[in-house]
C-alpha positions as a Markdown table, in Angstrom:
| # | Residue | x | y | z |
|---|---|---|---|---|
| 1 | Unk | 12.1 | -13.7 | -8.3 |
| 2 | Unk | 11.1 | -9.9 | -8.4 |
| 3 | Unk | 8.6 | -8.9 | -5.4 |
| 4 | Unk | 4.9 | -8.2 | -5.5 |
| 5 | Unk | 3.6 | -5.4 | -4.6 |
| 6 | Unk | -0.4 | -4.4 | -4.6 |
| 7 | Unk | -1.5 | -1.0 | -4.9 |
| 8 | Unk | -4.6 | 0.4 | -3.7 |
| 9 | Unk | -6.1 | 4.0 | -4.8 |
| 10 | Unk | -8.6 | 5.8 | -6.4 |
| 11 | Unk | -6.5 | 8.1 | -8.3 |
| 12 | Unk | -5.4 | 6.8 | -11.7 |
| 13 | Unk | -2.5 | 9.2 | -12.2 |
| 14 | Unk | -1.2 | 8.3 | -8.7 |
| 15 | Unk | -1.2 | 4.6 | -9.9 |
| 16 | Unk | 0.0 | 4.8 | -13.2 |
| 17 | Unk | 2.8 | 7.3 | -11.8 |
| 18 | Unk | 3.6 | 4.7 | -8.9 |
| 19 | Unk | 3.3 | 1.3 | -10.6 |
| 20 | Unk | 5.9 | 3.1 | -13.3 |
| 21 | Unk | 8.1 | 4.0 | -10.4 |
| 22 | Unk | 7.8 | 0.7 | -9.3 |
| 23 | Unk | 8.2 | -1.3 | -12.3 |
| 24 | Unk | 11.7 | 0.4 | -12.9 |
| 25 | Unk | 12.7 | -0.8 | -9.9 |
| 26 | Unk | 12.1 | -4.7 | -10.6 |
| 27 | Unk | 9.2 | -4.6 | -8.3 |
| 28 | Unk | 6.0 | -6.3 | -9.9 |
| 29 | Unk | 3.3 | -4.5 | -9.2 |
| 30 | Unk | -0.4 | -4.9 | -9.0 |
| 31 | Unk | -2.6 | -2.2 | -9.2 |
| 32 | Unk | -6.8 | -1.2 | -8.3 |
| 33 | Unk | -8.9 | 1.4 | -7.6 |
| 34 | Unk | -11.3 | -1.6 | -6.0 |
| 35 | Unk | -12.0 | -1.8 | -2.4 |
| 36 | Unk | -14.5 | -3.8 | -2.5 |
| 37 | Unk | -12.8 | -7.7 | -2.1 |
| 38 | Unk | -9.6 | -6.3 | -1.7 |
| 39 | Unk | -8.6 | -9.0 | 1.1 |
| 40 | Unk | -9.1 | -11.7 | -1.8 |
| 41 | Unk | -7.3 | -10.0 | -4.3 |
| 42 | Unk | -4.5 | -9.3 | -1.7 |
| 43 | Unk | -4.9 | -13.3 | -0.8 |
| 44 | Unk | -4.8 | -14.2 | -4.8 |
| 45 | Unk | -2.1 | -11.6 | -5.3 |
| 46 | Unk | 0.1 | -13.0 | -2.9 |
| 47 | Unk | 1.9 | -9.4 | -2.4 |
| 48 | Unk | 5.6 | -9.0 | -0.6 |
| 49 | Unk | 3.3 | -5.4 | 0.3 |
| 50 | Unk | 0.3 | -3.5 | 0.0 |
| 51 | Unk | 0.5 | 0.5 | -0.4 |
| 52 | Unk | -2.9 | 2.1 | 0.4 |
| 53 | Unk | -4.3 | 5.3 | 0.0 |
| 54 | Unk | -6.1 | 6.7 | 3.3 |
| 55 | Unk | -9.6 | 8.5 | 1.7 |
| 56 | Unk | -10.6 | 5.9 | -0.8 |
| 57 | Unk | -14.6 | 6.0 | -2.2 |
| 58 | Unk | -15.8 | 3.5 | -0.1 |
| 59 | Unk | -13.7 | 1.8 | 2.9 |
| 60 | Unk | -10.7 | 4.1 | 4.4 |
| 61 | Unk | -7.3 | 3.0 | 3.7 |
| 62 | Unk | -7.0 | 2.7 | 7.6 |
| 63 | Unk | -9.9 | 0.0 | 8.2 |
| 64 | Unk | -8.4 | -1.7 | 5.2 |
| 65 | Unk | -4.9 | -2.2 | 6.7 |
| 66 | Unk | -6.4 | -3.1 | 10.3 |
| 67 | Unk | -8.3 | -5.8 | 8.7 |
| 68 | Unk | -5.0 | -7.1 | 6.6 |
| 69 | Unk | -3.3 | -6.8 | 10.1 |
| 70 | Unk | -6.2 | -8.6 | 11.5 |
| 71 | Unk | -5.8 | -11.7 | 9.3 |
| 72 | Unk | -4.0 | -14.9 | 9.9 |
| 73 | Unk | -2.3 | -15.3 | 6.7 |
| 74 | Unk | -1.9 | -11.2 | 5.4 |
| 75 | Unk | -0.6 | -10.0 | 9.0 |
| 76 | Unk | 3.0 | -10.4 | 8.0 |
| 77 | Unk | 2.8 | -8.3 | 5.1 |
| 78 | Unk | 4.0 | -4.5 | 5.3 |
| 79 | Unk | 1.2 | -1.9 | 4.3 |
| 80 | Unk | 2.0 | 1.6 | 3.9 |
| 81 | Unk | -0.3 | 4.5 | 4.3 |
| 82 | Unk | 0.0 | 7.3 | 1.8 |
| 83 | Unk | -2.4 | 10.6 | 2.8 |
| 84 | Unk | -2.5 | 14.0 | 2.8 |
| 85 | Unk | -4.8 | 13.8 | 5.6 |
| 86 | Unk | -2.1 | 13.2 | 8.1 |
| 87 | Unk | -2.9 | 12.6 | 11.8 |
| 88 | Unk | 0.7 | 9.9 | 12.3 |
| 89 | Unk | -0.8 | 8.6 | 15.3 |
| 90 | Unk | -3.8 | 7.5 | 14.3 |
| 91 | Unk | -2.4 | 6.0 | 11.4 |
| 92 | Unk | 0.0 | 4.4 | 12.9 |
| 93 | Unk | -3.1 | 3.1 | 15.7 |
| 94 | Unk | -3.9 | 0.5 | 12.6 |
| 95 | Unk | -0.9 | -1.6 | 12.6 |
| 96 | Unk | 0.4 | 0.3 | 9.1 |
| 97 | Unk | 4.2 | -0.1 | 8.7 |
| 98 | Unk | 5.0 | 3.4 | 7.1 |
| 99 | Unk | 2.8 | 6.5 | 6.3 |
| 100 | Unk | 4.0 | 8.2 | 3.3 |
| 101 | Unk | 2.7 | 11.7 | 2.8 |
| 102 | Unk | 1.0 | 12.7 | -0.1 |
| 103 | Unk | 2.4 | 14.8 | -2.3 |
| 104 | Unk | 5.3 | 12.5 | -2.0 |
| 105 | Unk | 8.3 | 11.8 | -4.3 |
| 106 | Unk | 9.5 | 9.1 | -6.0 |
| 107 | Unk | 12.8 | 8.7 | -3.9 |
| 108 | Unk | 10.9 | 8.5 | -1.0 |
| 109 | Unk | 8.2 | 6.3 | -2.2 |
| 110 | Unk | 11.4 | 4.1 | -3.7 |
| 111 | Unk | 13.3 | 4.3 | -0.1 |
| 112 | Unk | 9.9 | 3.5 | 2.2 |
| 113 | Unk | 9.4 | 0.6 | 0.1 |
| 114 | Unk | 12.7 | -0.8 | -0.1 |
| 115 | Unk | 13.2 | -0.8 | 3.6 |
| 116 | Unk | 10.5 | -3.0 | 4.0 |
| 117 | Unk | 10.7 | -5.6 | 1.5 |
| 118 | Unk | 14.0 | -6.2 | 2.1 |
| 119 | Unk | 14.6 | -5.4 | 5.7 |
């Protein structure tokens, strides 16, 4: 069974560019530019992770995480940060699992994600 992953930003190149990435890895991949009920979709998506983009229109990619980290049922599931705003620490302050800077490359975007889907 090939592992889920949900992807949250409001740049279309970024996720056509990542789900591609993605995809020819065997990952199946979910993507949205839609913060607005993204806890349901992430609950109906049943993801194995959620990458999230820190400035987002509308909720920050860091309020979004602490509230998957927040939840009963989603608190298990990795979430990675990608930003080019980078302050680590208060990144890492909402429970996120990696931070991946933006611009990033594929290999690490590839290597941040393997290590935690199958660590």
């Amino acid at each position: 069974m090939l592992k889920r992953i949900l992807i949250l930003d409001d740049n279309q190149d970024i996720l056509d560019v990542v789900k591609e990435a993605l995809l020819y890895e065997r990952y199946e991949v979910t993507i949205t530019s839609e913060t607005e009920n993204i806890i349901e979709a992430i609950q109906t998506c049943k993801p194995d992770l959620v990458m999230l983009d820190y400035k987002l229109n509308g909720t920050r990619g860091d309020d979004i995480c602490r509230q998957i980290k927040a939840h009963q049922q989603l608190n298990n599931i990795p979430v990675i940060i990608c930003s080019a705003y980078l302050n680590k620490d208060d990144l890492l302050a909402c429970g996120c699992d990696a931070i991946i800077s933006k611009p990033f490359g594929l290999d690490e975007l590839v290597d941040t994600v393997n290590g935690l889907v199958y660590c």
